[in-house]
C-alpha positions as CSV (number, residue, x, y, z in Angstrom):
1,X,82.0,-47.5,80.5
2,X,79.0,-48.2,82.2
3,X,76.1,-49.4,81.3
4,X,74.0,-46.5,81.7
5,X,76.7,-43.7,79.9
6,X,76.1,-46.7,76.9
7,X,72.7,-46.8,76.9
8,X,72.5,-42.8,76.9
9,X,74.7,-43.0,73.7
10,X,72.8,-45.3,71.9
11,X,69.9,-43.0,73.3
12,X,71.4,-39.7,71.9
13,X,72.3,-42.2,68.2
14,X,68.7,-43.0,67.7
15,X,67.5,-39.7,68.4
16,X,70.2,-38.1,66.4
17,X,69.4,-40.9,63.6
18,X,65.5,-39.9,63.9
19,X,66.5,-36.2,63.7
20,X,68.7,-36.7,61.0
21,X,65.9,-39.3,59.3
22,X,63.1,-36.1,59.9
23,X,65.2,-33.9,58.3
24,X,66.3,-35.9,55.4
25,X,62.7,-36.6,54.9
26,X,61.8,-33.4,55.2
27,X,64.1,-32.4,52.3
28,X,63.4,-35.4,50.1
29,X,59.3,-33.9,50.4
30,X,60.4,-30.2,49.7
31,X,62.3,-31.1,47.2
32,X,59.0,-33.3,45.9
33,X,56.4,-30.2,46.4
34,X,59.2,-27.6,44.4
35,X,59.8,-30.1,41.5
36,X,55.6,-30.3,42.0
37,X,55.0,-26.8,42.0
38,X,57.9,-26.1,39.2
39,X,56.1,-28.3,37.0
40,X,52.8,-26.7,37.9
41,X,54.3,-22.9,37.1
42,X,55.5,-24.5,33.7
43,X,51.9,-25.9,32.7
44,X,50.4,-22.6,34.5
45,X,52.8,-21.0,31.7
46,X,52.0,-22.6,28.7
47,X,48.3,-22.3,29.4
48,X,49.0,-18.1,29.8
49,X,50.5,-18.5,26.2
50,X,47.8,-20.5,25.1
51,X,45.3,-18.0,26.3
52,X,47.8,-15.1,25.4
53,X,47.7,-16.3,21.5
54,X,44.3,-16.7,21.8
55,X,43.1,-13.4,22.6
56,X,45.7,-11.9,20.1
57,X,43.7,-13.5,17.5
58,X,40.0,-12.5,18.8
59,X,42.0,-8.7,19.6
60,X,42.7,-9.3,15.7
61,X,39.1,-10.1,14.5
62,X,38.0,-7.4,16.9
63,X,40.2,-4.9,15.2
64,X,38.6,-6.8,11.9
65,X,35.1,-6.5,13.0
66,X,35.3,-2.9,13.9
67,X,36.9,-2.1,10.5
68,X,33.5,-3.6,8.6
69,X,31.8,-1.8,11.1
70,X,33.3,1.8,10.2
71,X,32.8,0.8,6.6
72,X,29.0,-0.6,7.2
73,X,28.5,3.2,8.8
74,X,30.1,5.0,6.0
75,X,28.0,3.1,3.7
76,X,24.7,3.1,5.7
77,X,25.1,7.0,6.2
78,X,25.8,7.6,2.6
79,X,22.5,5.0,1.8
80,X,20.6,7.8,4.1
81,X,21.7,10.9,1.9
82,X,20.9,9.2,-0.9
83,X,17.4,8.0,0.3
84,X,16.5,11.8,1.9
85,X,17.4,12.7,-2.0
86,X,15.5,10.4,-3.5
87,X,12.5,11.5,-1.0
88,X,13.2,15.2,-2.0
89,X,12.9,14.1,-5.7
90,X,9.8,12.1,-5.1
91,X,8.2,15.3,-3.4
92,X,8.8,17.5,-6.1
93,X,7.6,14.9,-8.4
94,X,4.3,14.1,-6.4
95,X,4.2,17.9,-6.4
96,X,4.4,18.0,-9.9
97,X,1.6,15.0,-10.4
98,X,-0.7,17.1,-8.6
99,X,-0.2,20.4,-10.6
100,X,-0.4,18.4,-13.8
101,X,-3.8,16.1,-12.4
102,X,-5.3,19.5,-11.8
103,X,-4.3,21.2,-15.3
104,X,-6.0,18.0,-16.4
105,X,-9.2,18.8,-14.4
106,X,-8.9,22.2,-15.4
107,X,-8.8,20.9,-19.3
108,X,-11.8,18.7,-18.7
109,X,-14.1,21.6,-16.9
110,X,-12.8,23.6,-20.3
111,X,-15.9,23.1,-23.2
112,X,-15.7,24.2,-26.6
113,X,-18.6,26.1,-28.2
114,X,-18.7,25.9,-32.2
115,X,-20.4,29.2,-33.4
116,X,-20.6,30.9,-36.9
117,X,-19.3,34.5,-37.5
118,X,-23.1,36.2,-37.3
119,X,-23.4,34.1,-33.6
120,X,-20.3,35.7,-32.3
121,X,-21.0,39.0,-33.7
122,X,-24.5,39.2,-32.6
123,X,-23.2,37.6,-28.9
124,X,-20.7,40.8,-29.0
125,X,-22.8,43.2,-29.5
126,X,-25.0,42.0,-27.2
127,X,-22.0,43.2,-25.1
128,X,-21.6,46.4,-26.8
129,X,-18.5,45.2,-29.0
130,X,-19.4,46.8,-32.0
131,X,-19.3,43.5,-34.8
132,X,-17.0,44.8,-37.5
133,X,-13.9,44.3,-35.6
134,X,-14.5,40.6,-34.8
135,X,-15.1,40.3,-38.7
136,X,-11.4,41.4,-39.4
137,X,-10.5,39.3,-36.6
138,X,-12.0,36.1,-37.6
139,X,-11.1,34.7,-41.1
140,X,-12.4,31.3,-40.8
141,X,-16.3,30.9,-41.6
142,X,-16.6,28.4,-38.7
143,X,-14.4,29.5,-35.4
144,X,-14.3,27.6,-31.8
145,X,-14.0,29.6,-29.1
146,X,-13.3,28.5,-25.5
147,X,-15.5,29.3,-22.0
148,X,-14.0,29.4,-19.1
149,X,-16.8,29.3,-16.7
150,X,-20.7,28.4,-16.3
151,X,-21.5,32.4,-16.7
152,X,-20.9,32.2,-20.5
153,X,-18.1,34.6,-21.2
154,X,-16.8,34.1,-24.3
């Protein structure tokens, strides 16, 4: 063999060595970046049931929260009835106030006039009521009898 044909196949080793060197490397680093990235899919997936647990549990006071809130509504609607009753009640009893305030005015306008049996006969026949009648009318000596307005009327 000559010395050229030798160095050409220790040429051809080294390069097959370096080839053989790159790809071995090159596997050795895959492999490092998949166990890598596995391990980053595994933490990736216990965070997603960390977060997962998580919003069961704020879906579950959601659920909790909207439960109060239906029952807050029932309770607020049913406070409502009862208030527009209560305001109902207070209108008929303000309504009432006034119709008895005004009786009472009415009652204080009203004056009593004390008069004896000849004052109220001679008063009615000043009307052209003849006296007698009144007489069988009126048994006490002393009678009151009520005017209703400023005119007199008895």
């Amino acid at each position: 063999m000559t010395l050229a044909l030798k160095y050409k196949i220790y040429a051809a080793a080294i390069v097959a060595a370096a080839i053989s060197v790159g790809v071995l490397a090159g596997a050795v680093w895959s492999n490092h970046k998949i166990v890598k990235l596995e391990h980053s899919v595994k933490v990736a997936k216990q965070n997603a049931e960390v977060i997962e647990s998580g919003s069961r549990e704020l879906e579950q006071r959601a659920d909790e929260y909207k439960q109060k809130i239906e029952y807050l509504e029932g309770s607020l609607s049913e406070l409502e009835t009862i208030a527009k009753k209560q305001d109902e009640k207070l209108k008929e009893l303000a309504n009432y106030t006034n119709t008895a305030r005004d009786g009472v005015r009415g009652a204080r306008a009203v004056r009593t006039i004390e008069s004896t049996n000849a004052e109220l006969c001679s008063k009615l026949a000043e009307l052209g009521h003849p006296c007698g009648e009144l007489k069988r009318m009126l048994k006490p000596k002393n009678h009151q009898r009520v005017c209703r307005d400023s005119r007199g009327i008895i």
